[in-house]
C-alpha positions in Angstrom: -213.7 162.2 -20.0 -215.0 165.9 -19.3 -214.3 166.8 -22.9 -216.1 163.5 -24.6 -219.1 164.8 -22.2 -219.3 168.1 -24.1 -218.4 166.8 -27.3 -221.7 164.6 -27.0 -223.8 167.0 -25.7 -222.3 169.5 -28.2 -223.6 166.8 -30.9 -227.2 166.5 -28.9 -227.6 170.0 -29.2 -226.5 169.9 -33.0 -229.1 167.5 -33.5 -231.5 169.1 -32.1 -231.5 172.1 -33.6 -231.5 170.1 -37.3 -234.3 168.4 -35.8 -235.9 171.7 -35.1 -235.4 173.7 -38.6 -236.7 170.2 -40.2 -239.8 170.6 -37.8 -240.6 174.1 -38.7 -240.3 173.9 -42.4 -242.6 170.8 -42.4 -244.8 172.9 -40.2 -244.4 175.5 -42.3 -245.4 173.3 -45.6 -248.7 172.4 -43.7 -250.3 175.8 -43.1 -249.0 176.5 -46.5 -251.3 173.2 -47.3 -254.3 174.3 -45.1 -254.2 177.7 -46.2 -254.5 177.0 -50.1 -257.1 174.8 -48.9 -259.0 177.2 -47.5 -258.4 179.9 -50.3 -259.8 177.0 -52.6 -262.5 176.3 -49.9 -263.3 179.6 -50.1 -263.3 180.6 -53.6 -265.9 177.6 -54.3 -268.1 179.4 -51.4 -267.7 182.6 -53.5 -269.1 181.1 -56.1 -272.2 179.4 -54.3 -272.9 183.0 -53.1 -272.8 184.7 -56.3 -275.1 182.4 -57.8 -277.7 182.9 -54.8 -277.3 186.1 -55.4 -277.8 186.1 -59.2 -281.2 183.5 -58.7 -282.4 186.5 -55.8 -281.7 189.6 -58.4 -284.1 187.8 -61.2 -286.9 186.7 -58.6 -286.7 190.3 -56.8 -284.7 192.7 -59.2 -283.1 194.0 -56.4 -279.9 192.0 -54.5 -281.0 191.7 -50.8 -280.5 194.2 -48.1 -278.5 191.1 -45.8 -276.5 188.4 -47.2 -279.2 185.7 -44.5 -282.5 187.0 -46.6 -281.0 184.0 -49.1 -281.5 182.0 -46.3 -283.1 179.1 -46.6 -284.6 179.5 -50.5 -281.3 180.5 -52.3 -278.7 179.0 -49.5 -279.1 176.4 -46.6 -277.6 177.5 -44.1 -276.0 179.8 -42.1 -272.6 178.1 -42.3 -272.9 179.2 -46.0 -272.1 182.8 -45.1 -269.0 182.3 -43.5 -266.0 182.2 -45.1 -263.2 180.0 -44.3 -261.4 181.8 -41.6 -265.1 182.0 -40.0 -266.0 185.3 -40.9 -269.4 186.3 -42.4 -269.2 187.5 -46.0 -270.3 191.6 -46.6 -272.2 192.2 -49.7 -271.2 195.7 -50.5 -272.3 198.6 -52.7 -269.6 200.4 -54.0 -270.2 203.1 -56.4 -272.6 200.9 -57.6 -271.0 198.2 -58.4 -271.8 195.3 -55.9 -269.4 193.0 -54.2 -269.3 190.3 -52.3 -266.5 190.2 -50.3 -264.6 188.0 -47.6 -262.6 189.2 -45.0 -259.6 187.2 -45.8 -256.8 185.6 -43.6 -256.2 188.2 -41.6 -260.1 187.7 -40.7 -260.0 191.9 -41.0 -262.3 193.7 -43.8 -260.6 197.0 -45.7 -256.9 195.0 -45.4 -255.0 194.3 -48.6 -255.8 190.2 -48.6 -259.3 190.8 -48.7 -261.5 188.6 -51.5 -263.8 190.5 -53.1 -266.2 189.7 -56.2 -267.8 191.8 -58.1 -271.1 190.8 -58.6 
């Protein structure tokens, strides 16, 4: 009797750890899911941005000193300077090149998964 007792808790167990790995790589497929999402999400935000940007340069011939002075002519809102880990977007000058960048994933700038455009 004692060893049918272990034997079926020995399967319980088994089970349960199937269960588990099943659990995780589904889990794992969704934030695969949600993050291309939001790479996408963001990539179409990019692109709003950059045109704001390009519509500012040829009324001012200048981009502006703060991504919000394209609020609320070129952009609506605030939301649309946030990127989609809910970071603001930097508009850089970099040996004068622009860019407009996001902070990525890791919702850290200067890190090797940031997005950056060059305007």
């Amino acid at each position: 009797m004692k060893a049918l007792f272990v034997a079926i808790i020995i399967a319980l167990l088994v089970l349960l750890l199937v269960k588990t790995k099943e659990e995780k790589k589904i889990m794992d497929k969704g934030k695969d899911i949600v993050n291309k999402t939001k790479t996408i999400a963001n990539d179409i935000a990019i692109r709003n941005i950059m045109n704001a940007l390009d519509q500012y340069y040829n009324d001012n011939e200048k981009y502006p000193d703060d991504l919000e002075e394209l609020l609320p002519y070129y952009l609506k809102t605030k939301n649309d300077l946030i990127d989609s880990w809910g970071n603001k977007y930097r508009l850089e000058n970099i040996d004068d090149e622009w860019y407009l960048i996001s902070a990525g994933k890791d919702k850290k700038f200067d890190t090797n998964d940031d997005i950056k455009r060059r305007l």
